[in-house]
HTML snippet that shows the backbone in 3Dmol.js (N, CA, C, O; Angstrom):
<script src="https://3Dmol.org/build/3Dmol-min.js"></script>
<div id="view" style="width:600px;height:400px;position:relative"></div>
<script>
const pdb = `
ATOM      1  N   UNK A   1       8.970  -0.528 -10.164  1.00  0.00           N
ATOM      2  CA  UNK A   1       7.950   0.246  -9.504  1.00  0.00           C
ATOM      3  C   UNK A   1       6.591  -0.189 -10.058  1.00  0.00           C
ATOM      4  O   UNK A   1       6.438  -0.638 -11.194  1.00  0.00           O
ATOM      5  N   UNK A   2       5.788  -0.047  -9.316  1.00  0.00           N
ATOM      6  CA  UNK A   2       4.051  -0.871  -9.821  1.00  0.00           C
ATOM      7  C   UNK A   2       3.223   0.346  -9.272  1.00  0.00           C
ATOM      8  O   UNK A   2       3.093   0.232  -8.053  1.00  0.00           O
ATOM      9  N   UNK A   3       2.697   1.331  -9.709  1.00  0.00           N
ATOM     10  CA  UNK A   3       1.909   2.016  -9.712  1.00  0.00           C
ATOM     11  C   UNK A   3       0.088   1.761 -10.002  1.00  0.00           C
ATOM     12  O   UNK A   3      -0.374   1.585 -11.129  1.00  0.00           O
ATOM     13  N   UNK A   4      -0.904   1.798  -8.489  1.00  0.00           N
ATOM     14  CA  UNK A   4      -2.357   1.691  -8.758  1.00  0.00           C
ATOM     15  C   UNK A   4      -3.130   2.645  -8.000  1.00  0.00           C
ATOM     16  O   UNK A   4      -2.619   3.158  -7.004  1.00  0.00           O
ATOM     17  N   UNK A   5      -4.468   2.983  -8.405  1.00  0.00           N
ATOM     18  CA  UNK A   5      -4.877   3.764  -8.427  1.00  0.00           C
ATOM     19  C   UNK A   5      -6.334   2.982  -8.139  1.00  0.00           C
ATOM     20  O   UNK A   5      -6.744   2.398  -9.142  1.00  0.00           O
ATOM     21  N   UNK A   6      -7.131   2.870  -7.041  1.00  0.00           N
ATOM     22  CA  UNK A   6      -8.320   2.951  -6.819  1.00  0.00           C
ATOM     23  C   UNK A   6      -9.254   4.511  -6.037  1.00  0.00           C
ATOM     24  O   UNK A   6      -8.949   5.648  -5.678  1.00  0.00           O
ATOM     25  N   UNK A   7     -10.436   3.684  -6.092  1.00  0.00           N
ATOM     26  CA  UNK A   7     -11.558   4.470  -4.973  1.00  0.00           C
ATOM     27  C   UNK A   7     -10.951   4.439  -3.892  1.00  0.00           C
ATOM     28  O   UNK A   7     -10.010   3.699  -3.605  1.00  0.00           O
ATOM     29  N   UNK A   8     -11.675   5.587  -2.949  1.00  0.00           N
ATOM     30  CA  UNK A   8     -11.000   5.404  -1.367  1.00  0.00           C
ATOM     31  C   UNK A   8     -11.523   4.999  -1.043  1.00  0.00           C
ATOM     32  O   UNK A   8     -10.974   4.389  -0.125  1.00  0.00           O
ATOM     33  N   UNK A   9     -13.007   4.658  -1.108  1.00  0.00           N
ATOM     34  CA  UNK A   9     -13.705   3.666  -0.709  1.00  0.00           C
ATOM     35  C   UNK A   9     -14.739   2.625  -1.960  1.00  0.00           C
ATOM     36  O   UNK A   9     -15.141   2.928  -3.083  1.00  0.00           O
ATOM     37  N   UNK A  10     -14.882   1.487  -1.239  1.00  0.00           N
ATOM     38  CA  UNK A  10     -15.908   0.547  -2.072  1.00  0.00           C
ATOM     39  C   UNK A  10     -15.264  -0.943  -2.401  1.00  0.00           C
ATOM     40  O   UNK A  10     -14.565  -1.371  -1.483  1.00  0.00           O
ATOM     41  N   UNK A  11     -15.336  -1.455  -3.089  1.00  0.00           N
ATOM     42  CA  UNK A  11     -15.469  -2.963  -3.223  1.00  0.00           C
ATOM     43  C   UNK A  11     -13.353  -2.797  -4.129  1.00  0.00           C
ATOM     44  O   UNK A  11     -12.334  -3.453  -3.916  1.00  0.00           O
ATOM     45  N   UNK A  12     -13.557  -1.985  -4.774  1.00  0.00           N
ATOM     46  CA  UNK A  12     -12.150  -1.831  -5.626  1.00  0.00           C
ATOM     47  C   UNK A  12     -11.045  -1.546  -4.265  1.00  0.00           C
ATOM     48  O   UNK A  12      -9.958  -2.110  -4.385  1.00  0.00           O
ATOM     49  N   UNK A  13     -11.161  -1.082  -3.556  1.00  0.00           N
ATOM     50  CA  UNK A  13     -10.349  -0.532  -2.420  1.00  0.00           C
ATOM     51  C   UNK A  13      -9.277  -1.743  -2.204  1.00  0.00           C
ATOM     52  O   UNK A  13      -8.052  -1.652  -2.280  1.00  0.00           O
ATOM     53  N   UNK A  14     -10.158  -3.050  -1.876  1.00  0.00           N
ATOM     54  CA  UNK A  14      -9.793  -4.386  -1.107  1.00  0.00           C
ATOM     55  C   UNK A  14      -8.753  -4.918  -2.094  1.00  0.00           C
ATOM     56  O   UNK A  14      -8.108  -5.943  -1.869  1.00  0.00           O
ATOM     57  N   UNK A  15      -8.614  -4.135  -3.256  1.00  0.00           N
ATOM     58  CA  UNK A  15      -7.732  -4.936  -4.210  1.00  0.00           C
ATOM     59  C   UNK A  15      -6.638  -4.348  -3.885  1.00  0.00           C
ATOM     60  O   UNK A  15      -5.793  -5.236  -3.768  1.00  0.00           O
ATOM     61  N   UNK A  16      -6.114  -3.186  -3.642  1.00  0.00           N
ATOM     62  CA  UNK A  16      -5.008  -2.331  -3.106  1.00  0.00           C
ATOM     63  C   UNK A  16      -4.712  -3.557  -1.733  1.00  0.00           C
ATOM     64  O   UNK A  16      -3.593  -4.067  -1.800  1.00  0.00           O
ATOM     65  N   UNK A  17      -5.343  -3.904  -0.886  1.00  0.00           N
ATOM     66  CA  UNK A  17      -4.513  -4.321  -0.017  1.00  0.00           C
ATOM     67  C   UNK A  17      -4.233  -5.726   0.088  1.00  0.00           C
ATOM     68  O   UNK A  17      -3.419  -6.141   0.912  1.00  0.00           O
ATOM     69  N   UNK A  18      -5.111  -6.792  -1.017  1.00  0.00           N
ATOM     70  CA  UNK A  18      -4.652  -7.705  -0.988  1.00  0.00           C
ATOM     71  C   UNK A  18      -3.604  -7.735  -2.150  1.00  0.00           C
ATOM     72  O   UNK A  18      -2.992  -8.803  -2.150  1.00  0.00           O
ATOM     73  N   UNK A  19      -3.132  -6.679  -3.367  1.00  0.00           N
ATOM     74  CA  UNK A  19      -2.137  -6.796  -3.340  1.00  0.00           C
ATOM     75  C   UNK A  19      -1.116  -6.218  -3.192  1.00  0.00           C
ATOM     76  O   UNK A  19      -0.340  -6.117  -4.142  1.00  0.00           O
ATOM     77  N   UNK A  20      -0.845  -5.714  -2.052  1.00  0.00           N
ATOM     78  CA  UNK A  20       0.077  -5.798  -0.968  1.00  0.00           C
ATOM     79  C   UNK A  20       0.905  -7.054  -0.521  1.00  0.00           C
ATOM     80  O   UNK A  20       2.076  -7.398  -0.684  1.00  0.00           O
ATOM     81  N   UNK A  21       0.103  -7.452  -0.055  1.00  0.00           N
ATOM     82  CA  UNK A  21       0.206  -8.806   0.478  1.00  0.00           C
ATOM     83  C   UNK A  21       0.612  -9.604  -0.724  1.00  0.00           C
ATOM     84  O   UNK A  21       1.581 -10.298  -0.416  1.00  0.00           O
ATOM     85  N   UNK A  22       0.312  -9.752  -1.770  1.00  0.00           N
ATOM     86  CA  UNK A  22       1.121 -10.457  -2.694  1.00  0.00           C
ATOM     87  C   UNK A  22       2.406 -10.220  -3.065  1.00  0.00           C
ATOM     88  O   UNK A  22       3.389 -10.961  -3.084  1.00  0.00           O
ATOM     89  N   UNK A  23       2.175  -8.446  -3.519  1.00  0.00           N
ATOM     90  CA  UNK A  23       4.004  -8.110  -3.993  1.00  0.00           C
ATOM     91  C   UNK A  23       4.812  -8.086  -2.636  1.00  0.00           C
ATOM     92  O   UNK A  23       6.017  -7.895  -2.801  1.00  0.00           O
ATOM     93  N   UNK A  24       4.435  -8.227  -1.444  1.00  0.00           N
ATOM     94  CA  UNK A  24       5.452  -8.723  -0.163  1.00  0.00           C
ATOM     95  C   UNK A  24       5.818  -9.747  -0.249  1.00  0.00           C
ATOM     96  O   UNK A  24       6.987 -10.099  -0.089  1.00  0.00           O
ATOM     97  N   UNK A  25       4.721 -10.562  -0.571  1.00  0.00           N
ATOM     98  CA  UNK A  25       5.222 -12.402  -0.572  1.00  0.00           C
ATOM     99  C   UNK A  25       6.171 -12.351  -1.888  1.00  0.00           C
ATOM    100  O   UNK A  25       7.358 -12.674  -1.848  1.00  0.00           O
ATOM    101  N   UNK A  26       5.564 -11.946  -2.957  1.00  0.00           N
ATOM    102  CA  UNK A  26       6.630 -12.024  -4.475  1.00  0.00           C
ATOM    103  C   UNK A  26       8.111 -11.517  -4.294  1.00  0.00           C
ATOM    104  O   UNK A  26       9.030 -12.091  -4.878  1.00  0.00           O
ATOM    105  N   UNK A  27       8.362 -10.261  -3.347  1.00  0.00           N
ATOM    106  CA  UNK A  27       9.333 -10.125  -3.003  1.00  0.00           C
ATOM    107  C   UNK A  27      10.515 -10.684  -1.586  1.00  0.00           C
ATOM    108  O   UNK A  27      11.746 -10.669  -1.559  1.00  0.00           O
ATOM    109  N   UNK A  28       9.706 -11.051  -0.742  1.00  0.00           N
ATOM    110  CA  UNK A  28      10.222 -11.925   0.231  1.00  0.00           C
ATOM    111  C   UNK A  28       9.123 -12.744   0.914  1.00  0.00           C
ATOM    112  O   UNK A  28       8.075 -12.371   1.440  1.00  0.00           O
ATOM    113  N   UNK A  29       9.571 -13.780   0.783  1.00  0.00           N
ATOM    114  CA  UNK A  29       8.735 -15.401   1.373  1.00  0.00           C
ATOM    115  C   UNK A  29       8.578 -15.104   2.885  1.00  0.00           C
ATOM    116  O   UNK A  29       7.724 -15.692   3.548  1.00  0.00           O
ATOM    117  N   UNK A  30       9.380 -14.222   3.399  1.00  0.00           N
ATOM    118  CA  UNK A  30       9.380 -14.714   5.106  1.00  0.00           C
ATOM    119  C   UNK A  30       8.460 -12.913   5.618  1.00  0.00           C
ATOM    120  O   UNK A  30       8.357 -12.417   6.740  1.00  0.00           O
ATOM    121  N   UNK A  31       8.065 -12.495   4.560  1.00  0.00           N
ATOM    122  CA  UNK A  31       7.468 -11.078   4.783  1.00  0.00           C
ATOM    123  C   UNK A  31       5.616 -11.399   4.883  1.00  0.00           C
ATOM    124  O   UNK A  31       4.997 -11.867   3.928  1.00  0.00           O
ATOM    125  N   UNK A  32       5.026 -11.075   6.085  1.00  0.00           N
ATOM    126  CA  UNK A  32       4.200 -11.433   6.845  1.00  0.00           C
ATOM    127  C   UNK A  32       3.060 -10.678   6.026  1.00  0.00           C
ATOM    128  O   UNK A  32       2.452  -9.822   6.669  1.00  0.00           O
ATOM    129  N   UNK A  33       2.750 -10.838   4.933  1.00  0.00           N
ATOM    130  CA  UNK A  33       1.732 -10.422   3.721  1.00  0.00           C
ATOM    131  C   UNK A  33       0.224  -9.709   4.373  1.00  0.00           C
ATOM    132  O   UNK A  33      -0.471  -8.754   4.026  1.00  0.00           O
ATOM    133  N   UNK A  34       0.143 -10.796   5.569  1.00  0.00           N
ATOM    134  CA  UNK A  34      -1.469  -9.940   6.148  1.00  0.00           C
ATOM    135  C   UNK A  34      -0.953  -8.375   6.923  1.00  0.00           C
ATOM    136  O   UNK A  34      -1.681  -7.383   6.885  1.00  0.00           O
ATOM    137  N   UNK A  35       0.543  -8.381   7.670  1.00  0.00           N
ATOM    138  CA  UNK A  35       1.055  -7.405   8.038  1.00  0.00           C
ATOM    139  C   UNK A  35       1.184  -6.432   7.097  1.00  0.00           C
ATOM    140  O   UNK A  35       0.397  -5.492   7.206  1.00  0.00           O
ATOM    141  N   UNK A  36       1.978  -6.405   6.188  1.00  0.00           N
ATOM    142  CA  UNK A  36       1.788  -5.750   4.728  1.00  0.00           C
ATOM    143  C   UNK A  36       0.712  -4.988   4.460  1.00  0.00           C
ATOM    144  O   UNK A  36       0.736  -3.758   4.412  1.00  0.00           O
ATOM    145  N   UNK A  37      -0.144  -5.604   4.301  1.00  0.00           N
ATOM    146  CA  UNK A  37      -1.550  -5.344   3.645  1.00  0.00           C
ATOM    147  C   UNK A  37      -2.291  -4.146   4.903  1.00  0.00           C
ATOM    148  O   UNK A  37      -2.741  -3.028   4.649  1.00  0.00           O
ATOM    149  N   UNK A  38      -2.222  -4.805   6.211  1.00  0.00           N
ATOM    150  CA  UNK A  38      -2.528  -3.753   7.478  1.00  0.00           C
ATOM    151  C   UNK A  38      -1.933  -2.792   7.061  1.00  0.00           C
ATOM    152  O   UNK A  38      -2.675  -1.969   6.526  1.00  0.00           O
ATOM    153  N   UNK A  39      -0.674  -2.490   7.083  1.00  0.00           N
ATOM    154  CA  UNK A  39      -0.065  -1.472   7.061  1.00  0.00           C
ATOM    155  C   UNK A  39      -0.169  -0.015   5.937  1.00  0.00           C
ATOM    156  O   UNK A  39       0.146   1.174   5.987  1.00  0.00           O
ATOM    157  N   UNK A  40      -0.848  -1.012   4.895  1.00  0.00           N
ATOM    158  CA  UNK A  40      -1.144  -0.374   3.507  1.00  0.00           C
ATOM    159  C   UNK A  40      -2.586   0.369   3.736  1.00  0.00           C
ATOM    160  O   UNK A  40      -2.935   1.439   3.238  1.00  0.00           O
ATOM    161  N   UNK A  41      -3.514  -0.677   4.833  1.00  0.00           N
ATOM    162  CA  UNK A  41      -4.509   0.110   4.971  1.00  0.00           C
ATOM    163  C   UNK A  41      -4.172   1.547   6.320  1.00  0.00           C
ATOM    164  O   UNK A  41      -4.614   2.696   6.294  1.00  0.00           O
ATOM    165  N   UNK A  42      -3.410   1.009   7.193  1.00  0.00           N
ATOM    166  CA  UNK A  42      -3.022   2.377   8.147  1.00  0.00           C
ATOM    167  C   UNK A  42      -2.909   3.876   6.880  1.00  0.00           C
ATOM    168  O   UNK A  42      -3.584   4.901   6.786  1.00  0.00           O
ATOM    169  N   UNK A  43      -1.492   3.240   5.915  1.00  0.00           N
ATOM    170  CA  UNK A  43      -1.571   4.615   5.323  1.00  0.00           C
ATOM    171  C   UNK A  43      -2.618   5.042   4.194  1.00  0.00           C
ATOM    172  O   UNK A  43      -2.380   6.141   3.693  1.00  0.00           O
ATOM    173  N   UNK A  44      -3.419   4.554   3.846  1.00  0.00           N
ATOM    174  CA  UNK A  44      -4.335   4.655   3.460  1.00  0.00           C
ATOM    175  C   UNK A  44      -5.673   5.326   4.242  1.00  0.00           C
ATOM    176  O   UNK A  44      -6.402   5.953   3.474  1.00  0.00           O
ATOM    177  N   UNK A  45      -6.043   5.297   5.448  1.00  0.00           N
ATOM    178  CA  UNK A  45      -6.494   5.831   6.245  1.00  0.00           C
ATOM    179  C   UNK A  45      -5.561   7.361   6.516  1.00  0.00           C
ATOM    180  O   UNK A  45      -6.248   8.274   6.975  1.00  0.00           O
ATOM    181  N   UNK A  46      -4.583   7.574   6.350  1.00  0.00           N
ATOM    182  CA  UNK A  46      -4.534   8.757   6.659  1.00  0.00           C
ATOM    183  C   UNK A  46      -4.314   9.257   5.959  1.00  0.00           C
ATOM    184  O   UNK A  46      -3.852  10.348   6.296  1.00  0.00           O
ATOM    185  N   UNK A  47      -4.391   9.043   4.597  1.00  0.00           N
ATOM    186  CA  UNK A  47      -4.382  10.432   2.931  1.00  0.00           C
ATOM    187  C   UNK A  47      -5.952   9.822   2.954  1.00  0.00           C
ATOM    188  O   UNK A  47      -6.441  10.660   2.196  1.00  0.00           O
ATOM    189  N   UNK A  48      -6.756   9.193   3.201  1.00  0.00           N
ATOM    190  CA  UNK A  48      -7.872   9.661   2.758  1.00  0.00           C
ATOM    191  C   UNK A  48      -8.939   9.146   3.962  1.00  0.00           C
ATOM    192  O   UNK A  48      -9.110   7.963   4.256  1.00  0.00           O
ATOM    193  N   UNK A  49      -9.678  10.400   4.649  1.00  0.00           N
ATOM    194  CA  UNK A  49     -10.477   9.670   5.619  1.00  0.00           C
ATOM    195  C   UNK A  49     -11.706   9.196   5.453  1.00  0.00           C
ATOM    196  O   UNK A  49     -11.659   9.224   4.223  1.00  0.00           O
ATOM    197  N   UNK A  50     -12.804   8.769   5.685  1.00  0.00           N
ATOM    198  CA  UNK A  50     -13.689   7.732   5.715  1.00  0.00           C
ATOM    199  C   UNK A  50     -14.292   9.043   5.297  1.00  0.00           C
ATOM    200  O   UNK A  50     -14.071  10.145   5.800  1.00  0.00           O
ATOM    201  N   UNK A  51     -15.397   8.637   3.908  1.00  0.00           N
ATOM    202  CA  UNK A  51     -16.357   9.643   3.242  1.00  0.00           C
ATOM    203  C   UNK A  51     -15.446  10.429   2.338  1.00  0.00           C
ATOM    204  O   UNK A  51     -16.054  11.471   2.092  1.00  0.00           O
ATOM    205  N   UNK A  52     -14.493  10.433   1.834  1.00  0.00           N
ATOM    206  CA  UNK A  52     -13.947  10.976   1.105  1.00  0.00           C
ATOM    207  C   UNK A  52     -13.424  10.316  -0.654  1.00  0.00           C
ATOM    208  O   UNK A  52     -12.466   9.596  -0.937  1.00  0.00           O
ATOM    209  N   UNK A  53     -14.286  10.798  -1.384  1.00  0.00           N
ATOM    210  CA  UNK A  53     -15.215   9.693  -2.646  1.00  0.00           C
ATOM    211  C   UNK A  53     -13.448  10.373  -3.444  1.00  0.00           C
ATOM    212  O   UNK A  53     -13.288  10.487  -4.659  1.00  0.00           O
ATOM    213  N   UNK A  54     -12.757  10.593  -2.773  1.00  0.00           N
ATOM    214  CA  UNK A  54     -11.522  10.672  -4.341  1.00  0.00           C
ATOM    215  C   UNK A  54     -10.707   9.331  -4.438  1.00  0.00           C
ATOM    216  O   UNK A  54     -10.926   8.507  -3.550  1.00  0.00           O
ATOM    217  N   UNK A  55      -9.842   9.034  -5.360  1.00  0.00           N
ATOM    218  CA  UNK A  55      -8.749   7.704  -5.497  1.00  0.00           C
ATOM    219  C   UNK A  55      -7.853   8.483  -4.794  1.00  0.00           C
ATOM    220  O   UNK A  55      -7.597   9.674  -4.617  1.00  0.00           O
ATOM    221  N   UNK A  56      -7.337   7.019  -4.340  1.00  0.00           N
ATOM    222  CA  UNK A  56      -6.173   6.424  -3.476  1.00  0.00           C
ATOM    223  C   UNK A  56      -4.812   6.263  -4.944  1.00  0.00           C
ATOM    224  O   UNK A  56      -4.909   5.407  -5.823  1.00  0.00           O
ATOM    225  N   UNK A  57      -4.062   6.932  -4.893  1.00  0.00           N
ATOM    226  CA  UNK A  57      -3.129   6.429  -5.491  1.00  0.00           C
ATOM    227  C   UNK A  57      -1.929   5.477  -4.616  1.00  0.00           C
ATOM    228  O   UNK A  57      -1.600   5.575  -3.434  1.00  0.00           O
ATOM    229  N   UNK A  58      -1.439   4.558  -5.657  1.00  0.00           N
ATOM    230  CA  UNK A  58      -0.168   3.821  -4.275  1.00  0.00           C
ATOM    231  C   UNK A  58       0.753   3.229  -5.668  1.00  0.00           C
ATOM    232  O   UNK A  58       0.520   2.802  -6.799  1.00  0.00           O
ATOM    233  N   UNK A  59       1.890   3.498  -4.817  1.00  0.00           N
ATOM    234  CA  UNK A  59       3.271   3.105  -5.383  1.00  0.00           C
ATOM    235  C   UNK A  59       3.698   2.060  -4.409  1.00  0.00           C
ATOM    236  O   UNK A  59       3.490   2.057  -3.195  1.00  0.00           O
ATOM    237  N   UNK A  60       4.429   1.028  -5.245  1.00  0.00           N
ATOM    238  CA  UNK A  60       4.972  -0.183  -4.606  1.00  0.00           C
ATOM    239  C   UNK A  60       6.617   0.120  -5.024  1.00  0.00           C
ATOM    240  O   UNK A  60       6.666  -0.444  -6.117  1.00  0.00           O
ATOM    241  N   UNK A  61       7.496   0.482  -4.869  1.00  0.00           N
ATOM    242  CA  UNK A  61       9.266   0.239  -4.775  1.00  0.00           C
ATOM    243  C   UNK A  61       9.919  -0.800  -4.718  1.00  0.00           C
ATOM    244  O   UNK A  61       9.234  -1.338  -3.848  1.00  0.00           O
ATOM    245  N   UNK A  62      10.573  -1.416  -4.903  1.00  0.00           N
ATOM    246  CA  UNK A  62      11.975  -1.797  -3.998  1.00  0.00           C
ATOM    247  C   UNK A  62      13.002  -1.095  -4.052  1.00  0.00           C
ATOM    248  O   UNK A  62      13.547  -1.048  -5.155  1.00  0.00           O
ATOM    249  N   UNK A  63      13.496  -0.475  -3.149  1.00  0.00           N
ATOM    250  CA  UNK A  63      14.755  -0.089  -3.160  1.00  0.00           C
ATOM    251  C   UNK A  63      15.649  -0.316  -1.839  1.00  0.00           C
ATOM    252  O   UNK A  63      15.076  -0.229  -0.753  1.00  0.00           O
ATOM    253  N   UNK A  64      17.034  -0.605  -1.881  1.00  0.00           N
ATOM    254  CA  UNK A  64      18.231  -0.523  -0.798  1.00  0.00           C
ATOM    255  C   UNK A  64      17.224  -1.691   0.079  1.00  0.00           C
ATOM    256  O   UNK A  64      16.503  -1.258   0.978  1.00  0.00           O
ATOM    257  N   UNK A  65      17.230  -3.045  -0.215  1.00  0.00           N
ATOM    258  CA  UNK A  65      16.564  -4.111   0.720  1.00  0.00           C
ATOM    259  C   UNK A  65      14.954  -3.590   1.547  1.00  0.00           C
ATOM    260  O   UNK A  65      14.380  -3.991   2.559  1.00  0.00           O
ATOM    261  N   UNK A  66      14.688  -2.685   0.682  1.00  0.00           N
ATOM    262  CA  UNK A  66      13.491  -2.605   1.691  1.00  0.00           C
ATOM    263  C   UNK A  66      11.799  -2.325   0.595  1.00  0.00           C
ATOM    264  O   UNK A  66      11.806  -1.497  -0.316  1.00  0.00           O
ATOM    265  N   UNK A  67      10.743  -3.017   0.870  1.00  0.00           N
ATOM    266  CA  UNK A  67       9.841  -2.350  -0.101  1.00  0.00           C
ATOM    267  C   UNK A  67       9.022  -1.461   0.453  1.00  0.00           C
ATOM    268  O   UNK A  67       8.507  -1.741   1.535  1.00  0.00           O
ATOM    269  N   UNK A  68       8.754  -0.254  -0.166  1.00  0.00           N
ATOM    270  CA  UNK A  68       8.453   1.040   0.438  1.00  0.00           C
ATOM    271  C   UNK A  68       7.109   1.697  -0.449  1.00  0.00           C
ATOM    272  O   UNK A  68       7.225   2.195  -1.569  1.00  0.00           O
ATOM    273  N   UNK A  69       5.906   1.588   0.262  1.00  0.00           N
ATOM    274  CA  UNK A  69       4.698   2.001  -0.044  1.00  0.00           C
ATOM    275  C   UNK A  69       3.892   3.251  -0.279  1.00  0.00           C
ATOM    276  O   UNK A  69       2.923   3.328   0.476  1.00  0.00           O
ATOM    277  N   UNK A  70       3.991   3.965  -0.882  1.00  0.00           N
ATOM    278  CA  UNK A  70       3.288   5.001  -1.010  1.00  0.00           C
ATOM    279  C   UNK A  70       2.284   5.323  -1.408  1.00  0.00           C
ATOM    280  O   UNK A  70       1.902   5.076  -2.551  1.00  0.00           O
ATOM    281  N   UNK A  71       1.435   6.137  -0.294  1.00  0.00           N
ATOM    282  CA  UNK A  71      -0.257   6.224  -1.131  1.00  0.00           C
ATOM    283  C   UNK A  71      -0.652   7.968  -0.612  1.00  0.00           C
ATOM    284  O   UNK A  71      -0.194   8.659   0.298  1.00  0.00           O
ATOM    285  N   UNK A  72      -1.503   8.185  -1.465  1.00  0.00           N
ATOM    286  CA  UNK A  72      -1.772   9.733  -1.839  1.00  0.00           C
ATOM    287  C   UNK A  72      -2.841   9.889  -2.722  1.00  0.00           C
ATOM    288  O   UNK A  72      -3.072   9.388  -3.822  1.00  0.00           O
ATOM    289  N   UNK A  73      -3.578  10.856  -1.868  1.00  0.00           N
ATOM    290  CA  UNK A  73      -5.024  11.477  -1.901  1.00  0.00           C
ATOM    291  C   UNK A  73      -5.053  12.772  -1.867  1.00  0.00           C
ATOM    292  O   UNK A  73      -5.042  13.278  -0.744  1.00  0.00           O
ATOM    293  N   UNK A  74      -5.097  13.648  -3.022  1.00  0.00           N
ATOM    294  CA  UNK A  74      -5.504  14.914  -3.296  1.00  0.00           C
ATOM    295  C   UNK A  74      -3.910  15.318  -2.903  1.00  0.00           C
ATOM    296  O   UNK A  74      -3.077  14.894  -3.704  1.00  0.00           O
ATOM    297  N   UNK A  75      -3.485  15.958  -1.955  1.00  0.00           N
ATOM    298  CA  UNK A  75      -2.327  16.729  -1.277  1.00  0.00           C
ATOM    299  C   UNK A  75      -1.945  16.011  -0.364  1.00  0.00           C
ATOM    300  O   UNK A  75      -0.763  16.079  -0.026  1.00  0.00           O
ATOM    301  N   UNK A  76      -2.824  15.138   0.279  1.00  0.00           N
ATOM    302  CA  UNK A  76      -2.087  13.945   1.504  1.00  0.00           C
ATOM    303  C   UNK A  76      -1.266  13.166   0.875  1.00  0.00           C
ATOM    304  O   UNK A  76      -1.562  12.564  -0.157  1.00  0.00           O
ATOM    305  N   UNK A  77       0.084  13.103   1.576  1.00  0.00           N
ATOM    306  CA  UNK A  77       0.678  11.596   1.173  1.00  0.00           C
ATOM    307  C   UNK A  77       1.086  11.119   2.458  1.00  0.00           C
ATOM    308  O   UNK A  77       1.202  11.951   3.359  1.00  0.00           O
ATOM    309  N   UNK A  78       1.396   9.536   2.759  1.00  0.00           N
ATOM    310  CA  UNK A  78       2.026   8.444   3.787  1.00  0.00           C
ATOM    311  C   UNK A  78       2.533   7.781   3.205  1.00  0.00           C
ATOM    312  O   UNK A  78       2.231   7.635   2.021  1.00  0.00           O
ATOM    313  N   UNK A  79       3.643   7.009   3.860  1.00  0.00           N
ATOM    314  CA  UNK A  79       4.344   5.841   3.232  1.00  0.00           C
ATOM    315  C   UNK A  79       4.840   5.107   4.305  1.00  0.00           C
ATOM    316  O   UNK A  79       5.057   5.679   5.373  1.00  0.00           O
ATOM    317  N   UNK A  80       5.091   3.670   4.139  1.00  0.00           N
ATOM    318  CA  UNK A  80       5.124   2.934   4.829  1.00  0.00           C
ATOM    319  C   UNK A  80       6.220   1.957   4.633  1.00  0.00           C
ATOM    320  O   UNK A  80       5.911   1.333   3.618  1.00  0.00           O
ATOM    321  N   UNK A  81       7.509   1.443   5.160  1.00  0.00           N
ATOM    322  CA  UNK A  81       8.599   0.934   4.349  1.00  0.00           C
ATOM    323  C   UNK A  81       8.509  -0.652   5.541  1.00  0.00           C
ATOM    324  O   UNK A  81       8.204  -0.675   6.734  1.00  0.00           O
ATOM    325  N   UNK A  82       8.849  -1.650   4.747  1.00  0.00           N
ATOM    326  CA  UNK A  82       9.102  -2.996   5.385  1.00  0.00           C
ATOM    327  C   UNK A  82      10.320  -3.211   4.928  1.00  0.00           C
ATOM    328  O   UNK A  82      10.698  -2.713   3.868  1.00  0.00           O
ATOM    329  N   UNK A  83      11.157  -4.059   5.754  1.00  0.00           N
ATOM    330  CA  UNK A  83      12.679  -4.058   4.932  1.00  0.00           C
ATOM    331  C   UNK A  83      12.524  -5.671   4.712  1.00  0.00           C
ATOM    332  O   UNK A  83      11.765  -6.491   5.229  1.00  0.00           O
ATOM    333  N   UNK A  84      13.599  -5.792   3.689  1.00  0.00           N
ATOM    334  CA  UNK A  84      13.081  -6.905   3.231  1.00  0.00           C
ATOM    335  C   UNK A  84      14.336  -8.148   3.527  1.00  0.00           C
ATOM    336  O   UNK A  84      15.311  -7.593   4.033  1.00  0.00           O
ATOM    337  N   UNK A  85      14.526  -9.427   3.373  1.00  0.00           N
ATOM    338  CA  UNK A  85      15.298 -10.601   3.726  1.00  0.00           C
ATOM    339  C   UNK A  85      16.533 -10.093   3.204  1.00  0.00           C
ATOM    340  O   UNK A  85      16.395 -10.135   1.981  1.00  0.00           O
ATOM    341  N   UNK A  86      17.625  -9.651   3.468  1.00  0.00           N
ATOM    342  CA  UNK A  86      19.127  -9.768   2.800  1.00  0.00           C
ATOM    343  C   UNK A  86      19.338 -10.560   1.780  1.00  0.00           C
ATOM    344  O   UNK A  86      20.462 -10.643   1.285  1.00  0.00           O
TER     345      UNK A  86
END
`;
const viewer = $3Dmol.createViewer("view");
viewer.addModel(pdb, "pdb");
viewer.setStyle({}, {cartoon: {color: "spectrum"}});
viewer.zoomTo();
viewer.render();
</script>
């Protein structure tokens, strides 16, 4: 499990989703890393909406072939699961 914690917004944000896109590729080669990273920002957009100065927390998983994203702001949480190569 890889646990991070940025701003919801600002220059630190962009690091949450490019690595995304890395621990997808680190965990499967054929896992579409810019898709990843979109997806990290979807749930990210909905625990924290635009103007809202608290951290983004996010959990990265693997579990049962699939890596499964979680991010959470104050009482919001989303998660987002990609399954991964057999």
């Amino acid at each position: 499990m890889l646990r991070l914690s940025v701003p919801s917004e600002g220059p630190l944000r962009a690091v949450a989703s490019e690595l995304a896109g890395h621990v997808a590729a680190f965990l499967d080669k054929a896992l579409d890393g810019a898709a990843v990273s979109a997806a990290l920002e979807n749930v990210a957009a909905e625990v924290a909406p635009p103007g809202n100065a608290a951290d983004i927390e996010f959990e990265f998983r693997q579990a049962n072939g699939e890596l499964l994203i979680r991010a959470q702001c104050g009482s919001r949480r989303s998660e987002v699961v990609c399954p991964l190569a057999a």
